[in-house]
PyMOL Python script that loads the backbone (N, CA, C, O; Angstrom):
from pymol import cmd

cmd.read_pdbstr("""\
ATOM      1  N   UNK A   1      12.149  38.114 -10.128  1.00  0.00           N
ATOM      2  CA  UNK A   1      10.763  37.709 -10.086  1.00  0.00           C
ATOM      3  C   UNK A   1       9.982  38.805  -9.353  1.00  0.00           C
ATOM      4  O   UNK A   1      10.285  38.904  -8.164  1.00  0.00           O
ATOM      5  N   UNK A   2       9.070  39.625  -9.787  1.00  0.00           N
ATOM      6  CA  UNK A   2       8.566  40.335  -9.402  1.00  0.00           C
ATOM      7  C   UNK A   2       6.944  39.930  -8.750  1.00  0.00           C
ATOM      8  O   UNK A   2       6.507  38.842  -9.122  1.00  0.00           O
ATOM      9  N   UNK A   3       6.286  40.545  -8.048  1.00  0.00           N
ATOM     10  CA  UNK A   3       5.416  39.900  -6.908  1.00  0.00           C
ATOM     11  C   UNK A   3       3.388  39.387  -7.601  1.00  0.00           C
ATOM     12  O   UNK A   3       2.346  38.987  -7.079  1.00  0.00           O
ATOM     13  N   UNK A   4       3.847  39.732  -8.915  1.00  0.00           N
ATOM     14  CA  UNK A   4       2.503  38.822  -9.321  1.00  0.00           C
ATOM     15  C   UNK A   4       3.003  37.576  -9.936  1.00  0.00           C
ATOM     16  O   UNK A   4       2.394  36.518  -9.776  1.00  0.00           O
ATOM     17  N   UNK A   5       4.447  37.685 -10.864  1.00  0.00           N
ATOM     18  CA  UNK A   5       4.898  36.242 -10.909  1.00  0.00           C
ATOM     19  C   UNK A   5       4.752  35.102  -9.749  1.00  0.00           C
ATOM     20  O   UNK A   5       4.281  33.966  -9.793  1.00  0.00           O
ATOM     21  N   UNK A   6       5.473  36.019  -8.465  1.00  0.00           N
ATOM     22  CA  UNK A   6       5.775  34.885  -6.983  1.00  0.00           C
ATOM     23  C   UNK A   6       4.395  34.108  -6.878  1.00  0.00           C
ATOM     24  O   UNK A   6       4.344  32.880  -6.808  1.00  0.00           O
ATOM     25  N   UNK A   7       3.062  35.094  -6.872  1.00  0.00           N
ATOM     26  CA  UNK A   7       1.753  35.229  -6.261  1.00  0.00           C
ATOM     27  C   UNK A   7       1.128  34.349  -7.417  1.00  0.00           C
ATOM     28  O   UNK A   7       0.289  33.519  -7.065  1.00  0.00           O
ATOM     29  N   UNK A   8       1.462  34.447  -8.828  1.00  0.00           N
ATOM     30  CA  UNK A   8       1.109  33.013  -9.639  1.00  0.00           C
ATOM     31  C   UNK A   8       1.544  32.025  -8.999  1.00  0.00           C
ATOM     32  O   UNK A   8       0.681  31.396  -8.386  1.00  0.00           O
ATOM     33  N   UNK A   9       2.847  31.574  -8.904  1.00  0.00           N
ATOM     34  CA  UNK A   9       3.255  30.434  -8.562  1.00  0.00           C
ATOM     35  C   UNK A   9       2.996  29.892  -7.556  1.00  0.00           C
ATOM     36  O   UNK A   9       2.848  28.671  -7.517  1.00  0.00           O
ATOM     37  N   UNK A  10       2.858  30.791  -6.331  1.00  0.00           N
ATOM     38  CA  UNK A  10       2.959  30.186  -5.172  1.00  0.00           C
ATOM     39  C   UNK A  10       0.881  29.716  -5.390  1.00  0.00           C
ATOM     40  O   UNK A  10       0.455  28.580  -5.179  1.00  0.00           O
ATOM     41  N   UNK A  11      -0.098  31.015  -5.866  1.00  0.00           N
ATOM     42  CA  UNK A  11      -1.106  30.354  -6.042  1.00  0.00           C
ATOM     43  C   UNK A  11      -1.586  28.675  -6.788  1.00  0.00           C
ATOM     44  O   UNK A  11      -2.332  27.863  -6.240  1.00  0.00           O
ATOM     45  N   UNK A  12      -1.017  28.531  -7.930  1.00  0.00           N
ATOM     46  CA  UNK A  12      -0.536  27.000  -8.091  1.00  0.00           C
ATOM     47  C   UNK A  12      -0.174  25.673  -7.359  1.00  0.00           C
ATOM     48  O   UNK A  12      -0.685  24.562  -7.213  1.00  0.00           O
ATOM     49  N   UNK A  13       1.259  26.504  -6.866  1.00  0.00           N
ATOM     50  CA  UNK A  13       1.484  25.574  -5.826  1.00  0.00           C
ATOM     51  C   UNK A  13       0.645  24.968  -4.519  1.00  0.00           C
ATOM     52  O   UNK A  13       0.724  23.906  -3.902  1.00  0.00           O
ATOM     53  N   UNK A  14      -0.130  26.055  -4.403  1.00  0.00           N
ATOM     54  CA  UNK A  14      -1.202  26.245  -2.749  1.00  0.00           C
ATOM     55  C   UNK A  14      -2.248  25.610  -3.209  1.00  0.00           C
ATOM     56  O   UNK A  14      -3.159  25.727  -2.389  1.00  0.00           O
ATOM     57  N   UNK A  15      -2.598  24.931  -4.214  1.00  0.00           N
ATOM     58  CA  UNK A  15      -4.035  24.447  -4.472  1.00  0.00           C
ATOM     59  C   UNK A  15      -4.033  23.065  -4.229  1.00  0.00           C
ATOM     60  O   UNK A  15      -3.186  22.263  -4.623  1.00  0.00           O
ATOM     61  N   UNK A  16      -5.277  22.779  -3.392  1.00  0.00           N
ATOM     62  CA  UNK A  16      -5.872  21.543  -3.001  1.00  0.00           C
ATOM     63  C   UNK A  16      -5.503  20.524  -3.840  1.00  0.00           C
ATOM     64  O   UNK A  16      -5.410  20.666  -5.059  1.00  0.00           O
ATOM     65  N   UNK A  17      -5.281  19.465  -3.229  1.00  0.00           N
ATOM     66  CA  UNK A  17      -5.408  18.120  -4.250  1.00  0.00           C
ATOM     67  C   UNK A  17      -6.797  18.346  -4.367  1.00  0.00           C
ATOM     68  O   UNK A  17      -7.596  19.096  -3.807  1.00  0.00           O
ATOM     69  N   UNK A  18      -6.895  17.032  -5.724  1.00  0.00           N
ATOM     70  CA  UNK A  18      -8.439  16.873  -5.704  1.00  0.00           C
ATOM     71  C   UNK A  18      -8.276  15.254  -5.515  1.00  0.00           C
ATOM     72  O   UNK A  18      -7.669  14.460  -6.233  1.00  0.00           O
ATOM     73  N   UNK A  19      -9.014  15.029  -4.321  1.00  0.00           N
ATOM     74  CA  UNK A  19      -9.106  13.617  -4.162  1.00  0.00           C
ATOM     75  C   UNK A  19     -10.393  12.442  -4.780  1.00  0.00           C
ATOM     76  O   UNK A  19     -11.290  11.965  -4.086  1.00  0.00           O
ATOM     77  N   UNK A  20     -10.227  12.257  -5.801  1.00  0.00           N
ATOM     78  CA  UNK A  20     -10.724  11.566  -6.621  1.00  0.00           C
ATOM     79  C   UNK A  20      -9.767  10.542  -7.664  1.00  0.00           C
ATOM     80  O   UNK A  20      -8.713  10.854  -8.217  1.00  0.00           O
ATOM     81  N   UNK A  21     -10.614   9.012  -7.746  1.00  0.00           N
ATOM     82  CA  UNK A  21     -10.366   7.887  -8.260  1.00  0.00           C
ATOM     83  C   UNK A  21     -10.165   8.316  -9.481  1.00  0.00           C
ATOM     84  O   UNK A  21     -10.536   9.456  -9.761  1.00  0.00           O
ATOM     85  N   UNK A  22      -9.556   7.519 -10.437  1.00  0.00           N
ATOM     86  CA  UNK A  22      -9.581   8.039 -11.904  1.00  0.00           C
ATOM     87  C   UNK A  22     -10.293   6.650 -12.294  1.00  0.00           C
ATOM     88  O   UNK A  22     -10.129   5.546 -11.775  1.00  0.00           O
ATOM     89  N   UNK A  23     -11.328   7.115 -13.612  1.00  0.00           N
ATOM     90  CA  UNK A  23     -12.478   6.281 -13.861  1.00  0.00           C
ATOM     91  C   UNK A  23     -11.544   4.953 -14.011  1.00  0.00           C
ATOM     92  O   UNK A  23     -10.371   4.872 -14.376  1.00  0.00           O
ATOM     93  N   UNK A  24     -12.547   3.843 -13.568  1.00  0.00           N
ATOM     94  CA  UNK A  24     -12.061   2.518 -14.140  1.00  0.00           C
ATOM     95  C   UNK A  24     -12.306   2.091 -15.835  1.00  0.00           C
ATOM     96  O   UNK A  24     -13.122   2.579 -16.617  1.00  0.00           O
ATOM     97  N   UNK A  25     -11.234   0.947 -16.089  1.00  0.00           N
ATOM     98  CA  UNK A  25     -11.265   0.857 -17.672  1.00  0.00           C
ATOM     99  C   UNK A  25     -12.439   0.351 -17.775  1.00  0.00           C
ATOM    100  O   UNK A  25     -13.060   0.061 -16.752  1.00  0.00           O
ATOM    101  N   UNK A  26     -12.981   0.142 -19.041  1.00  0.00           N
ATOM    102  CA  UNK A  26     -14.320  -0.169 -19.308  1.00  0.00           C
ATOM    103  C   UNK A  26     -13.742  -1.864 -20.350  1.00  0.00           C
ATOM    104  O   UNK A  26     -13.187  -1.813 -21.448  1.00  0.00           O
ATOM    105  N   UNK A  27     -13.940  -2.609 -19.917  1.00  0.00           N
ATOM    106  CA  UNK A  27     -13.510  -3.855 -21.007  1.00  0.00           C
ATOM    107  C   UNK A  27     -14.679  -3.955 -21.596  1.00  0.00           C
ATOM    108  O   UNK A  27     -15.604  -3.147 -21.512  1.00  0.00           O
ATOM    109  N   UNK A  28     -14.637  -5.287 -22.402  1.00  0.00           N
ATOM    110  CA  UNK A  28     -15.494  -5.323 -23.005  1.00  0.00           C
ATOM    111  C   UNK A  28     -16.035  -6.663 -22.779  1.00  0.00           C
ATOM    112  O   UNK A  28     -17.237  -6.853 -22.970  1.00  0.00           O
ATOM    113  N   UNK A  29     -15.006  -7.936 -22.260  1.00  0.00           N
ATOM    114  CA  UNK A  29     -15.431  -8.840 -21.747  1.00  0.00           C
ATOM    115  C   UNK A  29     -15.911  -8.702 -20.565  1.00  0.00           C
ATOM    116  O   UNK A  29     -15.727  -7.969 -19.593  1.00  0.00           O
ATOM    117  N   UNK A  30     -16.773  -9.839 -20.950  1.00  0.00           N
ATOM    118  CA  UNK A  30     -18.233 -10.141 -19.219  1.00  0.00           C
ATOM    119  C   UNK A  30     -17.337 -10.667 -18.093  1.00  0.00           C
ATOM    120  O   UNK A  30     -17.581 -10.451 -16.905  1.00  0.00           O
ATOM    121  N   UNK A  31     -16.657 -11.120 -18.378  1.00  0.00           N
ATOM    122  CA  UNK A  31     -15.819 -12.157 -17.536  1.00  0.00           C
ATOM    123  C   UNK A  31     -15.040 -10.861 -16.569  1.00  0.00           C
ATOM    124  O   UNK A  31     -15.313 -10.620 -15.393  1.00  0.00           O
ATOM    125  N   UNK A  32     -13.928 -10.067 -17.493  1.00  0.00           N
ATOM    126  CA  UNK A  32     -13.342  -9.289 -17.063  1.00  0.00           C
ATOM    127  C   UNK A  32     -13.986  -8.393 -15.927  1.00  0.00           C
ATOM    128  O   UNK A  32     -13.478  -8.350 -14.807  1.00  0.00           O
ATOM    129  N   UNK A  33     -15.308  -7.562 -16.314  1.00  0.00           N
ATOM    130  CA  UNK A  33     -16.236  -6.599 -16.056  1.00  0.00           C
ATOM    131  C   UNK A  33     -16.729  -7.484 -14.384  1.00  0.00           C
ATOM    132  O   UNK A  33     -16.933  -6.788 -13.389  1.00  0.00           O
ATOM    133  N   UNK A  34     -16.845  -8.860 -14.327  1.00  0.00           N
ATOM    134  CA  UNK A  34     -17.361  -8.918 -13.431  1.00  0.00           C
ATOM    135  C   UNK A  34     -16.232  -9.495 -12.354  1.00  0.00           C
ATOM    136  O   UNK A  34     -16.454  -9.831 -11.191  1.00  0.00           O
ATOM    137  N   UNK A  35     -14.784  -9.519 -13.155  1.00  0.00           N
ATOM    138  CA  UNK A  35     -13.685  -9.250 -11.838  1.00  0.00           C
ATOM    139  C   UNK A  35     -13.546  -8.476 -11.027  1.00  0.00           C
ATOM    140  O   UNK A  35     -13.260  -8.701  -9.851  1.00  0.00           O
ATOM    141  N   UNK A  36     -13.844  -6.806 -11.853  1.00  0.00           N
ATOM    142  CA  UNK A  36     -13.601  -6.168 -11.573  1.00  0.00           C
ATOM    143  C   UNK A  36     -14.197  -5.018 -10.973  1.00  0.00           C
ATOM    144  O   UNK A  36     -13.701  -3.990 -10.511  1.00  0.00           O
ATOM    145  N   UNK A  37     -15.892  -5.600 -11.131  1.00  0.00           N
ATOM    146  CA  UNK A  37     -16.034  -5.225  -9.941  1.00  0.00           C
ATOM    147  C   UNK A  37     -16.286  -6.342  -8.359  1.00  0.00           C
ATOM    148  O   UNK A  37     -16.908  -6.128  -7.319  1.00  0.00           O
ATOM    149  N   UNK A  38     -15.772  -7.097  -8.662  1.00  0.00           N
ATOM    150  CA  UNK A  38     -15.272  -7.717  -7.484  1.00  0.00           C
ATOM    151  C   UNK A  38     -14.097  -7.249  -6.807  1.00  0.00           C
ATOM    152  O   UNK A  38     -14.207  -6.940  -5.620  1.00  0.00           O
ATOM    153  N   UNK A  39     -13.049  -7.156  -7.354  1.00  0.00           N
ATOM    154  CA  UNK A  39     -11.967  -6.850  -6.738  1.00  0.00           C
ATOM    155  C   UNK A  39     -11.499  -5.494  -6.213  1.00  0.00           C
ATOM    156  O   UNK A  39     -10.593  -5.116  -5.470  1.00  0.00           O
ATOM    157  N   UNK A  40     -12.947  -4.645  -7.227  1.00  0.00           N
ATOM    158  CA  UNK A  40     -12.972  -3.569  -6.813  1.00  0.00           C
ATOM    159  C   UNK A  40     -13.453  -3.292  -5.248  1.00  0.00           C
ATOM    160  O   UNK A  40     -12.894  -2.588  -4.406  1.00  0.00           O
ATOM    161  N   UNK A  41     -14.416  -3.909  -5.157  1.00  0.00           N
ATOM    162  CA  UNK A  41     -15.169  -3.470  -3.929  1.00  0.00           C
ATOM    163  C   UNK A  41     -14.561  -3.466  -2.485  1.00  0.00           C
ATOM    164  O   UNK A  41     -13.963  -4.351  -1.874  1.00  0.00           O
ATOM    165  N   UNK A  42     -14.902  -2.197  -2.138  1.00  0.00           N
ATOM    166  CA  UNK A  42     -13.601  -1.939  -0.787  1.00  0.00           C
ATOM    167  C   UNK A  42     -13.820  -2.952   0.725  1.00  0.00           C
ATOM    168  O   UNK A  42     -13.450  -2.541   1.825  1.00  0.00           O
ATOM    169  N   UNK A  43     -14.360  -4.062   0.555  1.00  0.00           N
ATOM    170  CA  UNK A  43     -14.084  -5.309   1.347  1.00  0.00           C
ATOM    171  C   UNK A  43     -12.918  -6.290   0.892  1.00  0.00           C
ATOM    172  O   UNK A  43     -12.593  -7.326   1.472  1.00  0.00           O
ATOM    173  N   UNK A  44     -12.355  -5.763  -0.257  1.00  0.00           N
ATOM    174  CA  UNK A  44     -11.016  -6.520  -0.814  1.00  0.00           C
ATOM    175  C   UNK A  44     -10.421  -5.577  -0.338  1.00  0.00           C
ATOM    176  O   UNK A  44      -9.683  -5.995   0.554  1.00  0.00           O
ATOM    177  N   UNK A  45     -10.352  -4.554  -0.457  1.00  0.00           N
ATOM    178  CA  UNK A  45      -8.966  -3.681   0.157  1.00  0.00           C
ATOM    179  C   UNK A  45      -9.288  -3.436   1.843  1.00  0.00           C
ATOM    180  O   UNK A  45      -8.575  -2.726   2.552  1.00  0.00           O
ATOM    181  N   UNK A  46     -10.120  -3.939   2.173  1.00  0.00           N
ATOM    182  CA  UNK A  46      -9.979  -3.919   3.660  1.00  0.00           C
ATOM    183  C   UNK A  46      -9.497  -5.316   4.100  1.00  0.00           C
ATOM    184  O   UNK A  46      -8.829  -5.347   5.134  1.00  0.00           O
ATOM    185  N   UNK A  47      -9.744  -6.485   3.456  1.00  0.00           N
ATOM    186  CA  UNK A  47      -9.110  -7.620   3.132  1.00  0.00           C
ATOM    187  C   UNK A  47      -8.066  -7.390   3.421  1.00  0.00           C
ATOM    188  O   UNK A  47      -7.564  -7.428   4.544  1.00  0.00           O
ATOM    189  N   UNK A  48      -7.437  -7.024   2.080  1.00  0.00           N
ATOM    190  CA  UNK A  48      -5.768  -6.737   1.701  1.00  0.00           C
ATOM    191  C   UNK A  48      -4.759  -6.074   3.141  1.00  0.00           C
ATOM    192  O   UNK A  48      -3.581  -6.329   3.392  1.00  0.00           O
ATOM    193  N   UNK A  49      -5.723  -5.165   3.909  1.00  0.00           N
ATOM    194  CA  UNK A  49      -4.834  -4.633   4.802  1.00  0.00           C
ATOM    195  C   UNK A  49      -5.043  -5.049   5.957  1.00  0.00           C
ATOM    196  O   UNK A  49      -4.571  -4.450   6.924  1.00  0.00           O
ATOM    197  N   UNK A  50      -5.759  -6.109   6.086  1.00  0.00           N
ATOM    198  CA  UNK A  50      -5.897  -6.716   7.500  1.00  0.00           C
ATOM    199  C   UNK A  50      -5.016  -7.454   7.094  1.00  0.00           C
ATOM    200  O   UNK A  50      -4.024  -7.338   7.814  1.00  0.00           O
ATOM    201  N   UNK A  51      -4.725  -8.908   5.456  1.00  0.00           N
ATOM    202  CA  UNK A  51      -3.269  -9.503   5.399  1.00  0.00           C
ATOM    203  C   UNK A  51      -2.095  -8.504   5.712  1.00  0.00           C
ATOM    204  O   UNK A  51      -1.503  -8.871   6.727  1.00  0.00           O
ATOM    205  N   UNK A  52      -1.549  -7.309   5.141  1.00  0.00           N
ATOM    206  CA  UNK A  52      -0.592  -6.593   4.929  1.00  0.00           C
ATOM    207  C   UNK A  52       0.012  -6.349   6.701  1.00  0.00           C
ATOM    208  O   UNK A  52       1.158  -6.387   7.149  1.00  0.00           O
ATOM    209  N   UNK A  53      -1.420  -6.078   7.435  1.00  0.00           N
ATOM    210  CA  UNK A  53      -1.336  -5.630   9.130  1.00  0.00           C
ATOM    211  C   UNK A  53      -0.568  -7.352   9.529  1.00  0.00           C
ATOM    212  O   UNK A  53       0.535  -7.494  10.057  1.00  0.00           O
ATOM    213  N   UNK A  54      -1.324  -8.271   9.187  1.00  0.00           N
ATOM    214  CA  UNK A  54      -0.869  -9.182   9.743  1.00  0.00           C
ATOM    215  C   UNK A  54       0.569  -9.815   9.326  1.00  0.00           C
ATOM    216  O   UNK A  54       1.040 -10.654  10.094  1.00  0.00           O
ATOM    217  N   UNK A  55       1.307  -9.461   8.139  1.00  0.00           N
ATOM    218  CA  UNK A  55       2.108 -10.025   7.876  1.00  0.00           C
ATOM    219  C   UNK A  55       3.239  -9.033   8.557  1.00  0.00           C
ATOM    220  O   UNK A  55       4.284  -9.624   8.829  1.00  0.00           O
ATOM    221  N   UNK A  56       3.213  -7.779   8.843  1.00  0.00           N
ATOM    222  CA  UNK A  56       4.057  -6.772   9.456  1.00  0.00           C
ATOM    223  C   UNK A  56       4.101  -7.175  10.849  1.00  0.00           C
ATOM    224  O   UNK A  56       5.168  -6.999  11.437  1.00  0.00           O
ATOM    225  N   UNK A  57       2.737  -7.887  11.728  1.00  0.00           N
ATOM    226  CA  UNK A  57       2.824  -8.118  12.625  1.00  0.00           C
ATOM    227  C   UNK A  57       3.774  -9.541  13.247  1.00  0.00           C
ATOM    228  O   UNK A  57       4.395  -9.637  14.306  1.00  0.00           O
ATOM    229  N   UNK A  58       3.597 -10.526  12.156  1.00  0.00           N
ATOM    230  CA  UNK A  58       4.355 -11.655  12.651  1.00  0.00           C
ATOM    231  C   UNK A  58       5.929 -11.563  12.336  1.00  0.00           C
ATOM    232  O   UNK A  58       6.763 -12.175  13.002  1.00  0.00           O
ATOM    233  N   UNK A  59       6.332 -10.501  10.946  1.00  0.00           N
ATOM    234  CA  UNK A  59       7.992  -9.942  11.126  1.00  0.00           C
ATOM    235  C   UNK A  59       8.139  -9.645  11.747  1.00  0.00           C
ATOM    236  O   UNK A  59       9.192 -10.070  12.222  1.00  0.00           O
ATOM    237  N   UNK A  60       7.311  -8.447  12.717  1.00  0.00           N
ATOM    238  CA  UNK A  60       7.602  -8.139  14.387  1.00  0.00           C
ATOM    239  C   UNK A  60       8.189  -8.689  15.133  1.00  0.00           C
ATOM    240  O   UNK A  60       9.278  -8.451  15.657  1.00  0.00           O
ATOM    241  N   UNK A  61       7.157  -9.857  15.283  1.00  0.00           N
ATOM    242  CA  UNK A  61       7.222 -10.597  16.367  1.00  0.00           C
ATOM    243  C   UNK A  61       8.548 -11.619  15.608  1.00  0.00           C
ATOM    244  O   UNK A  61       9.332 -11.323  16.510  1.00  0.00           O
ATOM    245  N   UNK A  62       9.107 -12.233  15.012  1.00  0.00           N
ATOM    246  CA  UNK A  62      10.374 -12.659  14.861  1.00  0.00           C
ATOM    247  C   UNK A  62      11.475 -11.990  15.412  1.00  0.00           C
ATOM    248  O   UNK A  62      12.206 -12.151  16.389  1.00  0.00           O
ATOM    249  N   UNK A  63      11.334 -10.904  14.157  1.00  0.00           N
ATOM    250  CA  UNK A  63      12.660 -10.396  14.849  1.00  0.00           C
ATOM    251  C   UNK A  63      12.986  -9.983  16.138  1.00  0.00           C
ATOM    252  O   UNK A  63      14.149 -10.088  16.529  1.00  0.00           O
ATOM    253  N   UNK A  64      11.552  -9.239  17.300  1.00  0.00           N
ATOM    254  CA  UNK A  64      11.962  -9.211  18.606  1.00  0.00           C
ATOM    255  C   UNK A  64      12.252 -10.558  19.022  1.00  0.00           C
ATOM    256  O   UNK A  64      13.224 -10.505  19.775  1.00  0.00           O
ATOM    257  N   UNK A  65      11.808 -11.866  18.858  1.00  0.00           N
ATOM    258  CA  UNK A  65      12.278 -12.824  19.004  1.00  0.00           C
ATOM    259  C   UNK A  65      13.714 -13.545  19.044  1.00  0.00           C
ATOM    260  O   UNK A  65      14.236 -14.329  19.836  1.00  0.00           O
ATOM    261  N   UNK A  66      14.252 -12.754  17.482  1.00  0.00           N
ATOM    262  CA  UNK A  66      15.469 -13.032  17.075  1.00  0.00           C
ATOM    263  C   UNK A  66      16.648 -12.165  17.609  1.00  0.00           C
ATOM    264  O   UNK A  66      17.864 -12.275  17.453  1.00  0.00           O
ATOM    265  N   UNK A  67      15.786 -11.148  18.382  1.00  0.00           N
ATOM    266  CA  UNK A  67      17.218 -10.063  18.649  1.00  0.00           C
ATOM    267  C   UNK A  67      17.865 -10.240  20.587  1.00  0.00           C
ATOM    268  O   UNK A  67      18.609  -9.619  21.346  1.00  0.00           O
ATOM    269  N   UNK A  68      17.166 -11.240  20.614  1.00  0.00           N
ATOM    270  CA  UNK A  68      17.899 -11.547  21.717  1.00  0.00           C
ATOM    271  C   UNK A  68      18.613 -12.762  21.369  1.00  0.00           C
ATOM    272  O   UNK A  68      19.292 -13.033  22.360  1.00  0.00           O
ATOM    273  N   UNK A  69      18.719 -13.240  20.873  1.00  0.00           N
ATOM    274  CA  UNK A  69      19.669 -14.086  20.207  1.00  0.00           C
ATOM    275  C   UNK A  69      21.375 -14.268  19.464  1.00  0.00           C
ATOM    276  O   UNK A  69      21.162 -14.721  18.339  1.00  0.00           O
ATOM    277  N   UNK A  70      22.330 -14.161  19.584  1.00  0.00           N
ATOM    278  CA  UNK A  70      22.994 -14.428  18.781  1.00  0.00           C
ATOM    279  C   UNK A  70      23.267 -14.267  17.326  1.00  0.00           C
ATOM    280  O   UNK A  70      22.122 -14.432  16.904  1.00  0.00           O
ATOM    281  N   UNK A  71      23.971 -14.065  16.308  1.00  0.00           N
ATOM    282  CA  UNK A  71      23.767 -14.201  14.617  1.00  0.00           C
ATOM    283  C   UNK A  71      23.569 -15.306  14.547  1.00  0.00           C
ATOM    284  O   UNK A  71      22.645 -15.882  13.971  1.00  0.00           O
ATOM    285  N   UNK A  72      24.562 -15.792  15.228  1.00  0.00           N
ATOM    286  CA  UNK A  72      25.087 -17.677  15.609  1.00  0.00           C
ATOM    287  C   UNK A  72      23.755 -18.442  15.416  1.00  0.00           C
ATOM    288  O   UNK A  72      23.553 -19.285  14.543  1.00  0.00           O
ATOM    289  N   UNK A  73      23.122 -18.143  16.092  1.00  0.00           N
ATOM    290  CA  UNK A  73      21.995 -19.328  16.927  1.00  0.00           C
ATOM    291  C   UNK A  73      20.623 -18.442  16.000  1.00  0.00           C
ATOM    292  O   UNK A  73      19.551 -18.898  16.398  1.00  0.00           O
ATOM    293  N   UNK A  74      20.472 -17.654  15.223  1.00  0.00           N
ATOM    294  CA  UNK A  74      19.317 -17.096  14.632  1.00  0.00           C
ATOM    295  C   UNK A  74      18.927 -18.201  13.349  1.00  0.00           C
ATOM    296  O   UNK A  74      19.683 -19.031  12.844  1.00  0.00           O
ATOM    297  N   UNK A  75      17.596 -17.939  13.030  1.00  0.00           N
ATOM    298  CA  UNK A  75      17.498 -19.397  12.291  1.00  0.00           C
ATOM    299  C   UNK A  75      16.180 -18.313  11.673  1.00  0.00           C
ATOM    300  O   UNK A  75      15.038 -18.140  12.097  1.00  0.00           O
ATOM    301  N   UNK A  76      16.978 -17.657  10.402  1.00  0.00           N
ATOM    302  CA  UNK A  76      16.245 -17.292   9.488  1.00  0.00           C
ATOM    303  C   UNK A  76      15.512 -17.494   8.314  1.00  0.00           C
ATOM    304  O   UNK A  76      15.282 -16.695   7.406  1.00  0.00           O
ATOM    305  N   UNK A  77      15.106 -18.894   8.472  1.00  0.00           N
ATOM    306  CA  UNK A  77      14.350 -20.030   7.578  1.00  0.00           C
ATOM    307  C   UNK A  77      12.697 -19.286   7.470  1.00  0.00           C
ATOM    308  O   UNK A  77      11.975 -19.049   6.501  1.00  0.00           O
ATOM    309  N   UNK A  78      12.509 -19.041   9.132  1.00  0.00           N
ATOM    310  CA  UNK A  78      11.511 -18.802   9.242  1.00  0.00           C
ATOM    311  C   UNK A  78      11.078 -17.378   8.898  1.00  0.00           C
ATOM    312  O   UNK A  78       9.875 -17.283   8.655  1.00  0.00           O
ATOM    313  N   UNK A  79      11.500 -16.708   8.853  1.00  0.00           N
ATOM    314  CA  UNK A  79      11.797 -15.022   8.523  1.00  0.00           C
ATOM    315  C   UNK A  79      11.395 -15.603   6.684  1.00  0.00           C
ATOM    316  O   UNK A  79      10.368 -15.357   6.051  1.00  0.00           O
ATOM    317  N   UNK A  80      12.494 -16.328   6.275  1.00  0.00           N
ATOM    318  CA  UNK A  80      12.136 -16.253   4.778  1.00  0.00           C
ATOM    319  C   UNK A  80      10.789 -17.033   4.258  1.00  0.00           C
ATOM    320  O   UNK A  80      10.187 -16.907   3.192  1.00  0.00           O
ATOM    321  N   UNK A  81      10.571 -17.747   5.203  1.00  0.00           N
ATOM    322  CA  UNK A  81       8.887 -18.658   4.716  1.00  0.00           C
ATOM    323  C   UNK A  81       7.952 -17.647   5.006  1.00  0.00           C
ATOM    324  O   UNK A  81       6.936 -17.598   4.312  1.00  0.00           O
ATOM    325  N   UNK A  82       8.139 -16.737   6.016  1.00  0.00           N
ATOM    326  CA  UNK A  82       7.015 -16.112   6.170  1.00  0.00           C
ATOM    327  C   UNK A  82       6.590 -14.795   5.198  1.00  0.00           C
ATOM    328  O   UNK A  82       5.436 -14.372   5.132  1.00  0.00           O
ATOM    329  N   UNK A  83       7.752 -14.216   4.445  1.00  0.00           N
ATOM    330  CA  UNK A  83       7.802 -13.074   3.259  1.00  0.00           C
ATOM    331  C   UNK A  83       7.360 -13.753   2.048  1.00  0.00           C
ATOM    332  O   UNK A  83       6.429 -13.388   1.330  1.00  0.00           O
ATOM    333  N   UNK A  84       8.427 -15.212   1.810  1.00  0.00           N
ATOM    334  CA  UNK A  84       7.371 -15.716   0.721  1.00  0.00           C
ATOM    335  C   UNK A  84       6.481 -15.685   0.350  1.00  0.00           C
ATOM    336  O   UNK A  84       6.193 -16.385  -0.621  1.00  0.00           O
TER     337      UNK A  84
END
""", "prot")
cmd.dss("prot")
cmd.show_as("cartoon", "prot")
cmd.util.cbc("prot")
cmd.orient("prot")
């Protein structure tokens, strides 16, 4: 490989993402169109990660719960209701 091949590739490789959404689908139903921009709007995904924060937070708190415990005496009922 000689040094304008390397200097292609590595130029390629070295380039920025481009951080951009890729367009949303366009339906054609009203119904659809006005899910979506509901579900679009980034108070659902700030939603979504205050659930996601909170559900990481109460596995936390189990298992430090559970790890002073025994296998014996652990009572992983609750571990599985709460992933459900």
């Amino acid at each position: 490989m000689d040094h304008q091949q390397f200097r292609r590739i590595f130029d390629e490789l070295d380039k920025d993402c481009i951080k951009e959404h890729p367009p949303l689908p366009q339906y054609t139903s009203a119904t659809l169109q006005k899910l979506q921009v509901v579900f679009s709007h980034y108070y659902i995904t700030v939603l979504g990660n205050l659930v996601a924060l909170g559900n990481v937070m109460c596995i936390c708190t189990i298992l430090v719960l559970n790890s002073e415990k025994s296998t014996a005496e652990r009572d992983n009922y609750v571990l599985e209701v709460q992933i459900f």
